[in-house]
Jmol script that loads the backbone (N, CA, C; Angstrom):
load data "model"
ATOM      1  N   UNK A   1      78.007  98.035  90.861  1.00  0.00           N
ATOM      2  CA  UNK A   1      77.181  98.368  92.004  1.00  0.00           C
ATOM      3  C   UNK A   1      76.270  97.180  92.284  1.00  0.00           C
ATOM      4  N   UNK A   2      76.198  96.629  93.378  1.00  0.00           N
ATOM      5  CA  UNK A   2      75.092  95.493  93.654  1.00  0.00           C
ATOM      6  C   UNK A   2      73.853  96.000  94.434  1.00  0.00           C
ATOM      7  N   UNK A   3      73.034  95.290  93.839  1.00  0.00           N
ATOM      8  CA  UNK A   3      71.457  95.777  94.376  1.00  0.00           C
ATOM      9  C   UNK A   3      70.607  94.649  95.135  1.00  0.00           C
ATOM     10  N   UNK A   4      70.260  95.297  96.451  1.00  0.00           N
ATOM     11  CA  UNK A   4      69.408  94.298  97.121  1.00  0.00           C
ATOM     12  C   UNK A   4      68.244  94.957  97.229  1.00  0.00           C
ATOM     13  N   UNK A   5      67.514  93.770  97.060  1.00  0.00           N
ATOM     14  CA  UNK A   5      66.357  93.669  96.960  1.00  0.00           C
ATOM     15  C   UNK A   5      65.453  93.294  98.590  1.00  0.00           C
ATOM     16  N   UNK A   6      64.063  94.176  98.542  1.00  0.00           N
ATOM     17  CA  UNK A   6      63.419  93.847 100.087  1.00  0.00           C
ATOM     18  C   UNK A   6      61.743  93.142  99.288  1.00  0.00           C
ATOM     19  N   UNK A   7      60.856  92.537  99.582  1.00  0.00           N
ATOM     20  CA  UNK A   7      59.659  92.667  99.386  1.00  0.00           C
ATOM     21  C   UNK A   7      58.805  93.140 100.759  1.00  0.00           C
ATOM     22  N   UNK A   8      57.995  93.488 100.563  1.00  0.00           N
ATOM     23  CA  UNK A   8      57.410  94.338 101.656  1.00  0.00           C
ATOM     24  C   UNK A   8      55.667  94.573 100.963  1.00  0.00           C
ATOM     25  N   UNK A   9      54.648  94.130 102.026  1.00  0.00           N
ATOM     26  CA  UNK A   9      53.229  93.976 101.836  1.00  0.00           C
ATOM     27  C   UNK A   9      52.710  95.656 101.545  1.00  0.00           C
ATOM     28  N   UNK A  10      52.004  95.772 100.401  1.00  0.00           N
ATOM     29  CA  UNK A  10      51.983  97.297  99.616  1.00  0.00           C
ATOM     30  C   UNK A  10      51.145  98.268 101.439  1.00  0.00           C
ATOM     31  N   UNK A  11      50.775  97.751 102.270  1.00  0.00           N
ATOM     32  CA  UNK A  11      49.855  97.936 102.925  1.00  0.00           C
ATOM     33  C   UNK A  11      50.757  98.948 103.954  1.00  0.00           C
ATOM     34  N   UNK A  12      51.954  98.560 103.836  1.00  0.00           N
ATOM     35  CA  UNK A  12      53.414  98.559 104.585  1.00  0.00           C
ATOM     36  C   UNK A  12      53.340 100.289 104.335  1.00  0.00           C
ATOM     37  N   UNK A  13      53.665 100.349 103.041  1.00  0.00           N
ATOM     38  CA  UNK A  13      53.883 101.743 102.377  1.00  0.00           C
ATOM     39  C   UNK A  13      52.889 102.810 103.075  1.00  0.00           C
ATOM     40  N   UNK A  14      51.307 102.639 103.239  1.00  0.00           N
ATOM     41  CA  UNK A  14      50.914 103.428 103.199  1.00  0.00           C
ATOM     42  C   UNK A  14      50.927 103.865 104.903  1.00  0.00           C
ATOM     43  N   UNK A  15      51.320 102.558 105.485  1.00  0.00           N
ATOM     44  CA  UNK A  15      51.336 102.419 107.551  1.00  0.00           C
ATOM     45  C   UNK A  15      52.023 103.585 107.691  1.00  0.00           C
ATOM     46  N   UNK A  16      53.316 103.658 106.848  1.00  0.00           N
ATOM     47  CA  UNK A  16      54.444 104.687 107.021  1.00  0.00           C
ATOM     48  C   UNK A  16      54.600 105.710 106.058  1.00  0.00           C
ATOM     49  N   UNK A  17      52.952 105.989 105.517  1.00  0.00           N
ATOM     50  CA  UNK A  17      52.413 107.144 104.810  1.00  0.00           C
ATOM     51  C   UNK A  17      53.684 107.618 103.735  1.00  0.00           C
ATOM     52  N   UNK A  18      54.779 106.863 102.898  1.00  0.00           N
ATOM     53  CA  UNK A  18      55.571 106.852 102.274  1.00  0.00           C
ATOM     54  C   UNK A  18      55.187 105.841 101.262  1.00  0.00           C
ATOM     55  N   UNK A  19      55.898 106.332  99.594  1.00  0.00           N
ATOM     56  CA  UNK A  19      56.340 105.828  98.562  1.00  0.00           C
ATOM     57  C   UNK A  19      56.980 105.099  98.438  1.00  0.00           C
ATOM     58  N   UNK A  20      56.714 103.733  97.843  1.00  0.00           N
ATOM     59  CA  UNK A  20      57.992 103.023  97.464  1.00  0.00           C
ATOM     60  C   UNK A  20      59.338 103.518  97.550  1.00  0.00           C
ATOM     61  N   UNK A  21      59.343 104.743  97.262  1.00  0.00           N
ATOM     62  CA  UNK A  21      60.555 104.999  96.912  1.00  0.00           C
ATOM     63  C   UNK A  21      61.483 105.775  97.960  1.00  0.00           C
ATOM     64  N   UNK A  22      60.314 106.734  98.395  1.00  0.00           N
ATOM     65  CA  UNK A  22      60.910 107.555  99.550  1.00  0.00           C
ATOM     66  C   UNK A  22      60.754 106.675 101.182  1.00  0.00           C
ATOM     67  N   UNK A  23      60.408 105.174 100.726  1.00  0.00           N
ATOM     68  CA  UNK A  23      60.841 104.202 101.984  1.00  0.00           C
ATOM     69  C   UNK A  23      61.922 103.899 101.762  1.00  0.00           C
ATOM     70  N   UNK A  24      62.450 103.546 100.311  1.00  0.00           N
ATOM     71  CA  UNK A  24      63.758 103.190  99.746  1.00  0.00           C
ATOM     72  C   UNK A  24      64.852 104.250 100.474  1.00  0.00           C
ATOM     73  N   UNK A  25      64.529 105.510 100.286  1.00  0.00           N
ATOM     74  CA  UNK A  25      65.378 106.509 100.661  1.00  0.00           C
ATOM     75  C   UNK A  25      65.662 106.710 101.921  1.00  0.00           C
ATOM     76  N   UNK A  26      64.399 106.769 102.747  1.00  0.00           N
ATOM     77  CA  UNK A  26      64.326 106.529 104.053  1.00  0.00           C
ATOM     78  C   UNK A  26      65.389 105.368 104.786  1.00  0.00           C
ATOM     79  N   UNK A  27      65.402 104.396 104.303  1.00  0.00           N
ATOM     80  CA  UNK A  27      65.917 102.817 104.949  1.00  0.00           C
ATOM     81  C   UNK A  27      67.461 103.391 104.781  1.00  0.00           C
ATOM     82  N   UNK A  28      67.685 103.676 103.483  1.00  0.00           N
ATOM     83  CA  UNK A  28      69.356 104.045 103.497  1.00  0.00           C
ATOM     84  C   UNK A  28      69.655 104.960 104.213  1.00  0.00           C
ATOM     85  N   UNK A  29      68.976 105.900 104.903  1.00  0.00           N
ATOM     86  CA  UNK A  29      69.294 106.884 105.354  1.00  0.00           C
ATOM     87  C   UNK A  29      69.165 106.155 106.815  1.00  0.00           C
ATOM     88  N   UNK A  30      68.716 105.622 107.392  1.00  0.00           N
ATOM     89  CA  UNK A  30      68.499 105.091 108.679  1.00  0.00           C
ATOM     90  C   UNK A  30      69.235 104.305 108.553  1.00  0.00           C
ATOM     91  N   UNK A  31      69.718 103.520 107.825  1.00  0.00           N
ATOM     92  CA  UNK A  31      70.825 102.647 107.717  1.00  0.00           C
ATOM     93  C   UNK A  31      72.121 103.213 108.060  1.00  0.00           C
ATOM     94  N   UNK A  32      72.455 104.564 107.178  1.00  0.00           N
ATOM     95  CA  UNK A  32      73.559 104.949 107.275  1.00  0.00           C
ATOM     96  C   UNK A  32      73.954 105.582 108.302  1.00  0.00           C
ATOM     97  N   UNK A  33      72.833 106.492 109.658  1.00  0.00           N
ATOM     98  CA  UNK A  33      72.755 107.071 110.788  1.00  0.00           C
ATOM     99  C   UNK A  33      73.173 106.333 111.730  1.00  0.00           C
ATOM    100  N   UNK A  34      72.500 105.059 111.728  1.00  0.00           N
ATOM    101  CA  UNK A  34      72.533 104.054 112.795  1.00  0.00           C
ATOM    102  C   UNK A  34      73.619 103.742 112.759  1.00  0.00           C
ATOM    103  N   UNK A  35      74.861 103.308 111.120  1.00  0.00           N
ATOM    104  CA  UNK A  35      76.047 102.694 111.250  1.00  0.00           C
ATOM    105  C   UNK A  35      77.050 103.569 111.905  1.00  0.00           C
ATOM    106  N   UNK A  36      76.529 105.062 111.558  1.00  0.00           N
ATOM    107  CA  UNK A  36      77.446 105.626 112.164  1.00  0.00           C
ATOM    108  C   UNK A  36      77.128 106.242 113.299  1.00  0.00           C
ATOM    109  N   UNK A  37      76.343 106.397 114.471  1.00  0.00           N
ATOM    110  CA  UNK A  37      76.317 106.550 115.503  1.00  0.00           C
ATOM    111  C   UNK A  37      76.729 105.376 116.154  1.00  0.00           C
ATOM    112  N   UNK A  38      76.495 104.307 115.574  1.00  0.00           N
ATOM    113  CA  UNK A  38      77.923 103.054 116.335  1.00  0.00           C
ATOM    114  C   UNK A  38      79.127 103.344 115.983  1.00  0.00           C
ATOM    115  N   UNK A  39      79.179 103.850 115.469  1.00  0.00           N
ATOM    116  CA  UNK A  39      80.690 104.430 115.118  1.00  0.00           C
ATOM    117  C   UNK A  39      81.592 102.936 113.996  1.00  0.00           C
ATOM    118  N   UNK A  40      80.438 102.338 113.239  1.00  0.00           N
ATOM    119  CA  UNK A  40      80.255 100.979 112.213  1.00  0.00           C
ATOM    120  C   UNK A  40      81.091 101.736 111.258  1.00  0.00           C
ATOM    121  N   UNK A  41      80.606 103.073 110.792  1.00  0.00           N
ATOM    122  CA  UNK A  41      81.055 104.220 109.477  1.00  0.00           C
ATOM    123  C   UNK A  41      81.703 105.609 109.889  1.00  0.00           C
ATOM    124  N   UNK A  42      82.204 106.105 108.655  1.00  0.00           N
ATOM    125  CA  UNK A  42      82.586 107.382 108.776  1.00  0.00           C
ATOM    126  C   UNK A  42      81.633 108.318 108.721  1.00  0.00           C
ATOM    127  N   UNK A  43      81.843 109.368 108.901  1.00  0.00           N
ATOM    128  CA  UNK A  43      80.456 110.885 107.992  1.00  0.00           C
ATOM    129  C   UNK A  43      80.960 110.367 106.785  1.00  0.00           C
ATOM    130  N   UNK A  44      82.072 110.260 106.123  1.00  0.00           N
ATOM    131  CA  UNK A  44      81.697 109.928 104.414  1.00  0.00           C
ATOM    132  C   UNK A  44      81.498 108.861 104.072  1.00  0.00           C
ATOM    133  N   UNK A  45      81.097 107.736 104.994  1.00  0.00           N
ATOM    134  CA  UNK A  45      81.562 106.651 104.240  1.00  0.00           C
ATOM    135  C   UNK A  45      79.699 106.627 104.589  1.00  0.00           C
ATOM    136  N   UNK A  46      78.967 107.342 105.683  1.00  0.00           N
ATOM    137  CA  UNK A  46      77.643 107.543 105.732  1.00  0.00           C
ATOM    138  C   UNK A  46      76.879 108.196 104.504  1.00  0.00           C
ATOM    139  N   UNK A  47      77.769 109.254 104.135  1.00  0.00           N
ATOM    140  CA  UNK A  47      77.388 110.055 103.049  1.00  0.00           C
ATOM    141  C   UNK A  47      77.042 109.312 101.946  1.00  0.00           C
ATOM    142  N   UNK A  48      77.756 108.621 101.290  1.00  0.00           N
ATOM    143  CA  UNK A  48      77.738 107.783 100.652  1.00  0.00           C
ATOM    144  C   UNK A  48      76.690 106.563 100.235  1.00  0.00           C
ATOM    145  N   UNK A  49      76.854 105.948 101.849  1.00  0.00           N
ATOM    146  CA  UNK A  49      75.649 105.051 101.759  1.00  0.00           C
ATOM    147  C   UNK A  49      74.351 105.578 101.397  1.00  0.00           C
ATOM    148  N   UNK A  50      73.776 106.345 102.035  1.00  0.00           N
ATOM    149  CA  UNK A  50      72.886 107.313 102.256  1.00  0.00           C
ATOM    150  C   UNK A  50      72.000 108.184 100.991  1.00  0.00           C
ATOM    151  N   UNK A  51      73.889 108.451  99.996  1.00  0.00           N
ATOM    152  CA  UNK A  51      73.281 109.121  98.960  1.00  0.00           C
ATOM    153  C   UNK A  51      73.116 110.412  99.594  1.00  0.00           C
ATOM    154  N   UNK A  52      74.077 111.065 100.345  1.00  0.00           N
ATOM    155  CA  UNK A  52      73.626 112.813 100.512  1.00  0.00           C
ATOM    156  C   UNK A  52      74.541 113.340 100.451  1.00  0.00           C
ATOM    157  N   UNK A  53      74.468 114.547 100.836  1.00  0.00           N
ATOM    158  CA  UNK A  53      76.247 115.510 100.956  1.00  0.00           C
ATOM    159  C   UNK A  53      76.607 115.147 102.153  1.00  0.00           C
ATOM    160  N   UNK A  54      77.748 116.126 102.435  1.00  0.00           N
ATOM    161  CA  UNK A  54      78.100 115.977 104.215  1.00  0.00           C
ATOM    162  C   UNK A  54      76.740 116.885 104.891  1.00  0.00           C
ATOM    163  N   UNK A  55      76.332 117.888 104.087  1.00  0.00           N
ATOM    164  CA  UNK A  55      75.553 118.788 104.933  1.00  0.00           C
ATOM    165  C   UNK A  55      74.497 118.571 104.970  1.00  0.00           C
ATOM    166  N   UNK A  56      73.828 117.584 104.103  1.00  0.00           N
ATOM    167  CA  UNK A  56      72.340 116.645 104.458  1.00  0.00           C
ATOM    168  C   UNK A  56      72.739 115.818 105.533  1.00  0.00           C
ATOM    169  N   UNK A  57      73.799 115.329 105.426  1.00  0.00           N
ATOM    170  CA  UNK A  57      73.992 114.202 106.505  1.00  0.00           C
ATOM    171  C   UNK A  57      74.391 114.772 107.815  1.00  0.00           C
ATOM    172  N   UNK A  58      74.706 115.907 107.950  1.00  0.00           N
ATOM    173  CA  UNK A  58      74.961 116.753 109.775  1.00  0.00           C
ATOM    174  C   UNK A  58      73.470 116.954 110.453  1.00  0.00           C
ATOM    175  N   UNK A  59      72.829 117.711 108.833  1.00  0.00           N
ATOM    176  CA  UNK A  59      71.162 117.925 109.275  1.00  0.00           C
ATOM    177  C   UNK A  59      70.546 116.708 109.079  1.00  0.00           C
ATOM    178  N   UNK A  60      70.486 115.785 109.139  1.00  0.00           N
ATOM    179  CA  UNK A  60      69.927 114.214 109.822  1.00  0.00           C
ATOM    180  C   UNK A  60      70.254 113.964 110.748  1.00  0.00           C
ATOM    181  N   UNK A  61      71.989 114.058 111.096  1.00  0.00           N
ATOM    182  CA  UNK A  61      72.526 113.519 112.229  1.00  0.00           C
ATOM    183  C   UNK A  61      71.840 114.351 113.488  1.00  0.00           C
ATOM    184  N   UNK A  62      71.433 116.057 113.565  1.00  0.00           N
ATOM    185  CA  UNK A  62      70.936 116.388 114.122  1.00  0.00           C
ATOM    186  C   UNK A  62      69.331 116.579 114.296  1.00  0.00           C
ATOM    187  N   UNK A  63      68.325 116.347 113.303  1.00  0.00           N
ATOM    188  CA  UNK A  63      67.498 116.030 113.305  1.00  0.00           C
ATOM    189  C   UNK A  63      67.169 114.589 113.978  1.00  0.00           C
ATOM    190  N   UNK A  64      67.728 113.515 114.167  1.00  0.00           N
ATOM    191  CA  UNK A  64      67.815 112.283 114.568  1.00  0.00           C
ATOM    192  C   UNK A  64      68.201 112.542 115.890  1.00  0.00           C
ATOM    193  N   UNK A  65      68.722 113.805 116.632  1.00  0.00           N
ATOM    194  CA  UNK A  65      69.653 113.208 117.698  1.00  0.00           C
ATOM    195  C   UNK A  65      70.851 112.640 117.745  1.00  0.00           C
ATOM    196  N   UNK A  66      71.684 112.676 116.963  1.00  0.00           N
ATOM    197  CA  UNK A  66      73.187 111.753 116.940  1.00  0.00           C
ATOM    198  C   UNK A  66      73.766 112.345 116.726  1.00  0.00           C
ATOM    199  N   UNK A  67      74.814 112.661 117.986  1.00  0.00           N
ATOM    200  CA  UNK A  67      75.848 113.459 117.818  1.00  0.00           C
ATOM    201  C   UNK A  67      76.989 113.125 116.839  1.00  0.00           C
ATOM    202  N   UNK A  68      77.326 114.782 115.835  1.00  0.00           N
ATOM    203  CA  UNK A  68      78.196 115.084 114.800  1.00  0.00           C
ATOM    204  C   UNK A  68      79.645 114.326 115.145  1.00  0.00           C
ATOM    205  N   UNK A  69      79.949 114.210 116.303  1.00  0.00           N
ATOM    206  CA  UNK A  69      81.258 114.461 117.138  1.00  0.00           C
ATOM    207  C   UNK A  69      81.386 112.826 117.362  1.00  0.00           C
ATOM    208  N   UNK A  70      82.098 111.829 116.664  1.00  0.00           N
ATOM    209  CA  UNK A  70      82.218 110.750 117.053  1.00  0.00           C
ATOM    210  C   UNK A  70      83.582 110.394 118.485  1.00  0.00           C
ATOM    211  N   UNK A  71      83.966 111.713 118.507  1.00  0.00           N
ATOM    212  CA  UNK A  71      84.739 111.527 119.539  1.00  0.00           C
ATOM    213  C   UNK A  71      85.001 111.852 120.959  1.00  0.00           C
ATOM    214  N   UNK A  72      84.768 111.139 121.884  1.00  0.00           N
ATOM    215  CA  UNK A  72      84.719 111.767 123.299  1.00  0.00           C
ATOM    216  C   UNK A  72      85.556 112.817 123.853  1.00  0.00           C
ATOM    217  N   UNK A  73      85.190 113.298 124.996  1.00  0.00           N
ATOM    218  CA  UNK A  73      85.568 114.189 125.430  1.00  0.00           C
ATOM    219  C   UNK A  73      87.428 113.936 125.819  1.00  0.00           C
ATOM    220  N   UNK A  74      86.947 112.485 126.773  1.00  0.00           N
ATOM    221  CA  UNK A  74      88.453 112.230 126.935  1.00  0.00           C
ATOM    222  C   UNK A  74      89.597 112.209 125.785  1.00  0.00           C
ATOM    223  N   UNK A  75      88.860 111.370 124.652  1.00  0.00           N
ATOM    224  CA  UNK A  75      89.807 111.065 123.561  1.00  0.00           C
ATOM    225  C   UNK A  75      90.080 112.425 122.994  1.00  0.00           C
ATOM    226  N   UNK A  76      89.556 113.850 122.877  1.00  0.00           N
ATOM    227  CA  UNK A  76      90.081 114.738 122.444  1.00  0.00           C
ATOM    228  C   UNK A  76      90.621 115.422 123.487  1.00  0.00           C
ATOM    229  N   UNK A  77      90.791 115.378 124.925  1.00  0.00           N
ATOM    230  CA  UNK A  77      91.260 116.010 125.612  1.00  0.00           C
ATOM    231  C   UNK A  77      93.264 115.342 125.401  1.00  0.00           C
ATOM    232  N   UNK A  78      93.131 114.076 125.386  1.00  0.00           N
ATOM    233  CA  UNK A  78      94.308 113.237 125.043  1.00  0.00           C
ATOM    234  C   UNK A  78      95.199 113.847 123.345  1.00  0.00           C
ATOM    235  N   UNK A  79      94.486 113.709 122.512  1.00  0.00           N
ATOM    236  CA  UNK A  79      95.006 114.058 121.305  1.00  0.00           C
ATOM    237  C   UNK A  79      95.156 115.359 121.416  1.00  0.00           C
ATOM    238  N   UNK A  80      94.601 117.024 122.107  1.00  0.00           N
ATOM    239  CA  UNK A  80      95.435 117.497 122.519  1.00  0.00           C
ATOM    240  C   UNK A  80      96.678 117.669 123.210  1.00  0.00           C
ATOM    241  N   UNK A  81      96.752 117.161 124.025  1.00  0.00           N
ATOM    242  CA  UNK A  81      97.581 116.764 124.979  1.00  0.00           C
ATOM    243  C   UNK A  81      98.945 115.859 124.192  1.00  0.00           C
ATOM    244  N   UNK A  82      98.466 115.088 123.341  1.00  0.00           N
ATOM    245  CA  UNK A  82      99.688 114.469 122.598  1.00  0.00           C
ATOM    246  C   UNK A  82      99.670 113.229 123.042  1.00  0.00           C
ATOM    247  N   UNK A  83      98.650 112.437 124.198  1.00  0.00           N
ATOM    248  CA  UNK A  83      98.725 111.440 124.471  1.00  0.00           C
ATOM    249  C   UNK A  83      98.700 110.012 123.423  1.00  0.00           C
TER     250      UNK A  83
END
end "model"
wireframe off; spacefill off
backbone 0.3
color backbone group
């Protein structure tokens, strides 16, 4: 497993009324939302990053605003269809 490292002014922590740690948690989790509302990741490959289940990660995706559904309307109207 490789580990990166951030430094960040302690003053930082308290701006965003968070713990070292639960900024740590925070960042991966915003990390992993953002990759996958670009559609960068999967839901598992978010899960993962993230460190949650699938069902922490639906209730973020909807707490955040980002739709569950990486796929448009057209593109599932087509894959019904058999296109």
């Amino acid at each position: 497993m490789a580990t990166i490292s951030f430094e960040f002014e302690p003053s930082t922590f308290s701006a965003l009324r968070l713990a070292p740690m639960e900024f740590a948690r925070e960042m991966r989790i915003a990390a992993a939302v953002q990759w996958y509302a670009q559609g960068i990741v999967s839901q598992g490959k978010a899960t993962e990053l993230a460190g949650l289940t699938r069902s922490e990660l639906l209730e973020e995706l909807f707490r955040r605003r980002v739709p569950a559904c990486q796929v448009t309307a057209d593109e599932l109207v087509d894959e019904i269809h058999g296109v």
